[in-house]
DSSP file (Angstrom, degrees, kcal/mol; ACC not computed):
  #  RESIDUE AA STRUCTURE BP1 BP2  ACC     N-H-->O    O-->H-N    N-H-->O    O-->H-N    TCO  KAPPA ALPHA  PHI   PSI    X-CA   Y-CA   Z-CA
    1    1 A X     >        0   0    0      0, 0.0     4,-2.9     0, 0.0     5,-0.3   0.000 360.0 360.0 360.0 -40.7  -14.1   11.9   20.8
    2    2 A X  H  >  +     0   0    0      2,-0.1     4,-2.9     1,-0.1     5,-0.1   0.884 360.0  61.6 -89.7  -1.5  -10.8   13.0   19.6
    3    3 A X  H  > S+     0   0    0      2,-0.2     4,-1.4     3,-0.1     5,-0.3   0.995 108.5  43.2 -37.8 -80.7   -9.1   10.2   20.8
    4    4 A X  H >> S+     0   0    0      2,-0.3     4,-0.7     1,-0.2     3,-0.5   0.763 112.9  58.3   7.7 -80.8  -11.6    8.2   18.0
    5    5 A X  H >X S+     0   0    0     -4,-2.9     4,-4.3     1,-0.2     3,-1.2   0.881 111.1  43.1 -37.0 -59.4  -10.6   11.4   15.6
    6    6 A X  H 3X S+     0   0    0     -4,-2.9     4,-2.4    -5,-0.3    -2,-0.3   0.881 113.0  48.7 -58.3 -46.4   -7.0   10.2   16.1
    7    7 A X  H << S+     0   0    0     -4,-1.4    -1,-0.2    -3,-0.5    -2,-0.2   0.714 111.4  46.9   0.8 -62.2   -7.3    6.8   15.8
    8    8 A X  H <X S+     0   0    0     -3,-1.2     4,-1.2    -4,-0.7     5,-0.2   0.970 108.5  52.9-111.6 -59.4   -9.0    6.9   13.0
    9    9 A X  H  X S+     0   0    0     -4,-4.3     4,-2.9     2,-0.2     2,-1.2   0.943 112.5  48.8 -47.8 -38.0   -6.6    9.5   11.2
   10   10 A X  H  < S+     0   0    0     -4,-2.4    -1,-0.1     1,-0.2     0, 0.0  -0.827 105.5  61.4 -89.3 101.5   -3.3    7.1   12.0
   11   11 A X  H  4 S+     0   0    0     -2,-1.2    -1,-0.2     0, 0.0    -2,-0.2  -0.541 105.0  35.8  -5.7 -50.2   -5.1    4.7   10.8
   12   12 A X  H  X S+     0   0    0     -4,-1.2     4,-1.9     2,-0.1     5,-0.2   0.813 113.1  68.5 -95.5 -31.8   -5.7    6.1    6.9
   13   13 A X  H  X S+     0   0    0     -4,-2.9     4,-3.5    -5,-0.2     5,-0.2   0.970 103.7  41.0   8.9 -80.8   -2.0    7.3    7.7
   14   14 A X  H  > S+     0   0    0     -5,-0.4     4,-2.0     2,-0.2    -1,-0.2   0.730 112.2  47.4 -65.4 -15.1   -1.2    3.7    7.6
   15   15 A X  H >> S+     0   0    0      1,-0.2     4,-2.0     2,-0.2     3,-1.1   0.903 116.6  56.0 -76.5 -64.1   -3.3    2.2    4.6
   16   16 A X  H 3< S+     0   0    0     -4,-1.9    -2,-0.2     1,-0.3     3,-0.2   0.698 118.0  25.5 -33.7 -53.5   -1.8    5.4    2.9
   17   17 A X  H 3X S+     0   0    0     -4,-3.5     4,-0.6    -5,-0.2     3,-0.4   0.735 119.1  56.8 -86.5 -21.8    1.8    4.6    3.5
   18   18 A X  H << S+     0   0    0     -4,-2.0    -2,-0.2    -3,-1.1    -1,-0.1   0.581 115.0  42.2 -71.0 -14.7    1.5    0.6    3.7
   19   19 A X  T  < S+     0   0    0     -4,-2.0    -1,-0.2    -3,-0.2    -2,-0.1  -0.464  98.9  86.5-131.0  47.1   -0.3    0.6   -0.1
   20   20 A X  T >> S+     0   0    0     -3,-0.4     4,-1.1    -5,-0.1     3,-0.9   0.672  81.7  49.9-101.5 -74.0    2.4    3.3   -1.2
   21   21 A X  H 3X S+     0   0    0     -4,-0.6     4,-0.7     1,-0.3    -2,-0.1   0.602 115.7  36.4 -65.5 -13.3    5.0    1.1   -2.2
   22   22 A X  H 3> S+     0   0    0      2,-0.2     4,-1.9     3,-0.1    -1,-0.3   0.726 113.0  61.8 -83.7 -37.0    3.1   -1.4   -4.6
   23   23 A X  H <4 S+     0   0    0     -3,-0.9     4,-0.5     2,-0.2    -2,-0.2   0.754 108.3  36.2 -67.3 -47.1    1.0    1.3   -5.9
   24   24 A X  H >X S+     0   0    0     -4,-1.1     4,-2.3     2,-0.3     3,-1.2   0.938 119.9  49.5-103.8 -57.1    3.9    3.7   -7.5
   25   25 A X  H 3X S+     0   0    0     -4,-0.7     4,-2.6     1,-0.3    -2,-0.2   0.844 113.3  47.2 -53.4 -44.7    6.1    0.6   -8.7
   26   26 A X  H 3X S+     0   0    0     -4,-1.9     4,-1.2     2,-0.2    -1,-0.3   0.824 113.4  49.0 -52.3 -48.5    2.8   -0.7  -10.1
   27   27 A X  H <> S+     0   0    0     -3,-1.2     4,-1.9    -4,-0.5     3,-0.5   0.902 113.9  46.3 -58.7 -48.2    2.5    2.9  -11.5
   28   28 A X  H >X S+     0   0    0     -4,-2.3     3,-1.2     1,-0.2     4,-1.1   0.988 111.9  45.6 -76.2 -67.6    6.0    2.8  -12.9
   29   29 A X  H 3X S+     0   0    0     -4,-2.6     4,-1.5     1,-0.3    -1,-0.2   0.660 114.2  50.3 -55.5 -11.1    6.0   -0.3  -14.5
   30   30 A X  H 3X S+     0   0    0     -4,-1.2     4,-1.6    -3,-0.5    -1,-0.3   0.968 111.4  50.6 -73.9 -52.3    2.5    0.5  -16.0
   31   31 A X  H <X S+     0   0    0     -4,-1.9     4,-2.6    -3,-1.2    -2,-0.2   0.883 115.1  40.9 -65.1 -53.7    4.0    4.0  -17.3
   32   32 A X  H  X S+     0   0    0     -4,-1.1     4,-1.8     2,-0.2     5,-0.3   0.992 115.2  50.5 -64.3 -61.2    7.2    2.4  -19.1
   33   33 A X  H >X S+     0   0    0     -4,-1.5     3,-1.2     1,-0.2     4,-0.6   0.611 109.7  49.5 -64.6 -69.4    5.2   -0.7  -20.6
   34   34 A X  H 3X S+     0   0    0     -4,-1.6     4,-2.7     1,-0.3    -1,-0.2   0.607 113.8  50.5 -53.5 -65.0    2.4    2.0  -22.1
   35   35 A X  H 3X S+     0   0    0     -4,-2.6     4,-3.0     2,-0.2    -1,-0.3   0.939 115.5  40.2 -11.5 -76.5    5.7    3.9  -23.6
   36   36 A X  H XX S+     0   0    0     -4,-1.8     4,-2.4    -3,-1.2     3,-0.6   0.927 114.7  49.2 -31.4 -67.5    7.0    0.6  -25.0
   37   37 A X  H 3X>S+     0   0    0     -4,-0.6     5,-1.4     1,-0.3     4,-1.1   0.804 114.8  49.9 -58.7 -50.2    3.4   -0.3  -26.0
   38   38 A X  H ><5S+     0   0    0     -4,-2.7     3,-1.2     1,-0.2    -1,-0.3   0.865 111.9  47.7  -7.5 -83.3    3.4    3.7  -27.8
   39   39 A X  H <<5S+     0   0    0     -4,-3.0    -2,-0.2    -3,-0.6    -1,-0.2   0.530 118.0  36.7 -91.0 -23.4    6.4    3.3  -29.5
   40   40 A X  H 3<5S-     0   0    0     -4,-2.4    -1,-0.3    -5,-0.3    -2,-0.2   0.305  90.4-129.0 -78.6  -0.2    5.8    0.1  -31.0
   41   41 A X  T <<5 +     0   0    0     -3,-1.2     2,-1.3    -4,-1.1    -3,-0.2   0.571  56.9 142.4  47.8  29.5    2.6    0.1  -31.8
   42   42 A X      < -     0   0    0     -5,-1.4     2,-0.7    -6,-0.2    -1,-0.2  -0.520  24.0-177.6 -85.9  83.8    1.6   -3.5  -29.9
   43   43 A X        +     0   0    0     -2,-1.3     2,-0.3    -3,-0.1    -1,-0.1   0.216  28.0 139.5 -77.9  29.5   -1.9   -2.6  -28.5
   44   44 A X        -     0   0    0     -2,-0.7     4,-0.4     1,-0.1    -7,-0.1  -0.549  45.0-147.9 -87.9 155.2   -2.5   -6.1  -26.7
   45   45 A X  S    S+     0   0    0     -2,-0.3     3,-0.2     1,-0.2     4,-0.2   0.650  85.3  58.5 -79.8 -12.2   -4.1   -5.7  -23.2
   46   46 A X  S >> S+     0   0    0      1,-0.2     3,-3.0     2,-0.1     4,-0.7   0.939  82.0  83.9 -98.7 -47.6   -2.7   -8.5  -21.4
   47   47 A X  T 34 S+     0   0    0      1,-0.2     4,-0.5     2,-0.1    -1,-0.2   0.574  90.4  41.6 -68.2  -7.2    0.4   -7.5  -21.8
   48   48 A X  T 3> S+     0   0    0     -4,-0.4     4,-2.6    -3,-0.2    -1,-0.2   0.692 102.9  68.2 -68.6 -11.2    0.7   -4.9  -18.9
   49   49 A X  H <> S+     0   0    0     -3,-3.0     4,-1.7    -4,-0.2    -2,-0.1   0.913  96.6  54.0 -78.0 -28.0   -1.2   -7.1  -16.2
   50   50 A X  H >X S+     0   0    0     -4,-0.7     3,-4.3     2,-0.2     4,-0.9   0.919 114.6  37.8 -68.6 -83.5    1.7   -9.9  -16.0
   51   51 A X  H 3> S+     0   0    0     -4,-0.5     4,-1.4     1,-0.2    -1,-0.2   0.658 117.0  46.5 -35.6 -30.3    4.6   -7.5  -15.2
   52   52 A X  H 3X S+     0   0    0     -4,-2.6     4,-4.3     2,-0.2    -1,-0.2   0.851 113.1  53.2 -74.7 -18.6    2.9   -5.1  -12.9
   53   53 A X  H <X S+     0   0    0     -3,-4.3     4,-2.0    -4,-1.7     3,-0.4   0.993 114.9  46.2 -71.5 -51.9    1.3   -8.5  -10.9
   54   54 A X  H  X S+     0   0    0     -4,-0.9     4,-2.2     1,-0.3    -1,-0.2   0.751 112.2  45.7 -73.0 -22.8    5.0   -9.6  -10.7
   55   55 A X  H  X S+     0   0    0     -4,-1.4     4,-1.0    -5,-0.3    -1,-0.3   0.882 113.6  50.7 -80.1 -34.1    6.4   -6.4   -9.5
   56   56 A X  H  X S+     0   0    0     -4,-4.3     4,-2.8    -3,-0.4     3,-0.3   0.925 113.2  45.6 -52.5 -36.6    3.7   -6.0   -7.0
   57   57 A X  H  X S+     0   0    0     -4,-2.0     4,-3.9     1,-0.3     3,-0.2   0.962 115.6  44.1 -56.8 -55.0    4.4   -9.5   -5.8
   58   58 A X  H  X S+     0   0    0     -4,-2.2     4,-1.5     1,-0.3    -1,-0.3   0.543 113.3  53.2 -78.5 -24.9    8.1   -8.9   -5.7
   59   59 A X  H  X S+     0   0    0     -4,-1.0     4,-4.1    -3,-0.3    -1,-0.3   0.922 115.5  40.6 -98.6 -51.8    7.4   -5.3   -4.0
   60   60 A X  H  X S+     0   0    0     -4,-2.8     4,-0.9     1,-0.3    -2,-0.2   0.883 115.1  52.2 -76.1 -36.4    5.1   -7.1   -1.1
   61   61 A X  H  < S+     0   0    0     -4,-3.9     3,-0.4    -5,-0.2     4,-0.4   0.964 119.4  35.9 -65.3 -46.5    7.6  -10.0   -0.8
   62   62 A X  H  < S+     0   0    0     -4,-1.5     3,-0.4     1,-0.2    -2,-0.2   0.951 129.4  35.9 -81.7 -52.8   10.5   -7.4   -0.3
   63   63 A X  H  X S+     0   0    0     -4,-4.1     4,-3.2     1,-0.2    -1,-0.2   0.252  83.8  97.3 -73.5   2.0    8.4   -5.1    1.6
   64   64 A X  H >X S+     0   0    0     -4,-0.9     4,-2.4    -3,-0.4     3,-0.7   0.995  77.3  60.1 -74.7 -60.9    6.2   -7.1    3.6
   65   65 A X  H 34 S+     0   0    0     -4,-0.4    -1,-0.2    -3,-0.4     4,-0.2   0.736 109.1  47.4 -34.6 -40.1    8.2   -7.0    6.9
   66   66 A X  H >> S+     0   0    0     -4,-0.2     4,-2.5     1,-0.2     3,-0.5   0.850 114.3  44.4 -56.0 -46.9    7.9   -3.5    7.0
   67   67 A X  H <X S+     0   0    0     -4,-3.2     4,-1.2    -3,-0.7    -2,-0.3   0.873 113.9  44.0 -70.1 -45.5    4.6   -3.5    6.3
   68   68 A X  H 3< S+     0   0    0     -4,-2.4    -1,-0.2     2,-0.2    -2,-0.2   0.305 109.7  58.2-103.4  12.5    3.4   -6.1    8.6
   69   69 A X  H <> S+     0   0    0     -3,-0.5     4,-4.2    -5,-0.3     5,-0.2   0.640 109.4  56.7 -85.9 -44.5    5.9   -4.5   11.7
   70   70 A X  H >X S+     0   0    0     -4,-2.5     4,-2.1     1,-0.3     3,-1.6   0.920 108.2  39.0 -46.0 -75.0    3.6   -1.2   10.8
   71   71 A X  H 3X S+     0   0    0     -4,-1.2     4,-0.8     1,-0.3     5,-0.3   0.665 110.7  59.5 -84.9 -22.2    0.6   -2.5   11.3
   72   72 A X  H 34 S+     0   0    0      2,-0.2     4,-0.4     1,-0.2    -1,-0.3   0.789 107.7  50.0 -40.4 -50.7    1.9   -4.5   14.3
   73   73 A X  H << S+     0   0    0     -4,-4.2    -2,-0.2    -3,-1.6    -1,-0.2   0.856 110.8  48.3 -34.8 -53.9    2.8   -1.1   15.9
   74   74 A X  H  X S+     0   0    0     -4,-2.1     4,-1.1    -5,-0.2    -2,-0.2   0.506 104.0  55.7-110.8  32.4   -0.1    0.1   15.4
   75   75 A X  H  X S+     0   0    0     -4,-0.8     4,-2.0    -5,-0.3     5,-0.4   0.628 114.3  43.4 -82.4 -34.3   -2.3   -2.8   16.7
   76   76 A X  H  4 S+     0   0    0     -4,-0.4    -2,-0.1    -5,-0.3    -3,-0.1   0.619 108.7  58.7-108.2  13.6   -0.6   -2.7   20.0
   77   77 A X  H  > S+     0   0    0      2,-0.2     4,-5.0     3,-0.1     5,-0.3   0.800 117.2  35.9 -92.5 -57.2   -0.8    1.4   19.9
   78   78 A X  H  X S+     0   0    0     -4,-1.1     4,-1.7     1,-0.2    -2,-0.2   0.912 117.8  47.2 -49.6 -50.2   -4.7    0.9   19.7
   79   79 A X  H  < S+     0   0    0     -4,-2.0     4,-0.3     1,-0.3    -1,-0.2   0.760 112.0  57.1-102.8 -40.6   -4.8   -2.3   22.1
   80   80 A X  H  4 S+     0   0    0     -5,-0.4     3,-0.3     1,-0.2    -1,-0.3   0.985 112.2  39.2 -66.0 -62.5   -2.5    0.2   24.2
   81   81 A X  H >X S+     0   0    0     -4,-5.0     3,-3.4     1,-0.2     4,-0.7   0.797  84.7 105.5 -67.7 -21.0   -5.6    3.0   24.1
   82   82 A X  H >X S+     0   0    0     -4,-1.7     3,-2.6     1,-0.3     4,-1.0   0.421  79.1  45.0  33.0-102.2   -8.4    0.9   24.6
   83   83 A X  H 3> S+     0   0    0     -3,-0.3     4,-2.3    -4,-0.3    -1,-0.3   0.658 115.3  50.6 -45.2 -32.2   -9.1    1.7   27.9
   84   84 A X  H <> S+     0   0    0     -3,-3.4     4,-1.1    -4,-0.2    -1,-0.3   0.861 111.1  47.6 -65.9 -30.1   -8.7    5.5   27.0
   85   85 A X  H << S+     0   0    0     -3,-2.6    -2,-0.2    -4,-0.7    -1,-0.2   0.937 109.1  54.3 -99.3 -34.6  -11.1    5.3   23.9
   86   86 A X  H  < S+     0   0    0     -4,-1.0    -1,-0.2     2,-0.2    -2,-0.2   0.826 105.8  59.8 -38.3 -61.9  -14.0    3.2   26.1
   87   87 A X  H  <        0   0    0     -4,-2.3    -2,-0.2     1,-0.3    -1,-0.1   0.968 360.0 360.0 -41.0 -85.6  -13.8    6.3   28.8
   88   88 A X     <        0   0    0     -4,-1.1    -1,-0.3   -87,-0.0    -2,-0.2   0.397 360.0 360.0 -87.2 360.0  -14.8    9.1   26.6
């Protein structure tokens, strides 16, 4: 059973740190254009969705290797305990 427990904690670990970097860049670019949008007084709704989609894109394109070496690790860290998590 704590094998499972561990598992399952490096596991939200990984969402947690793999959806980190899109998340806060998405956060910043929301935070400046809502500033702009403030200080100008330009209330349209579409205009935040374009830039944050492209910075996400641009975040997952830069970041993706990392991200998809993580979860690659930790596929062959599970695939590795298997046998361990089956026992108990």
């Amino acid at each position: 059973m704590h094998q499972l427990t561990y598992v399952t904690q490096q596991a939200l670990i990984l969402v947690l740190v793999a959806s980190g970097p899109p998340i806060v860049m998405s956060l910043i670019v929301g935070f400046i254009i809502s500033v702009f949008q403030a200080a100008t007084q330009i209330q349209e709704q579409t205009l935040s969705f374009a830039p944050k989609l492209v910075v996400v894109f641009g975040v997952l394109g830069l970041a993706g290797p990392w991200i998809g070496s993580q979860l690659l690790r930790f596929t062959f860290n599970i695939f590795d305990r298997f046998p361990a998590l089956i026992q108990h």
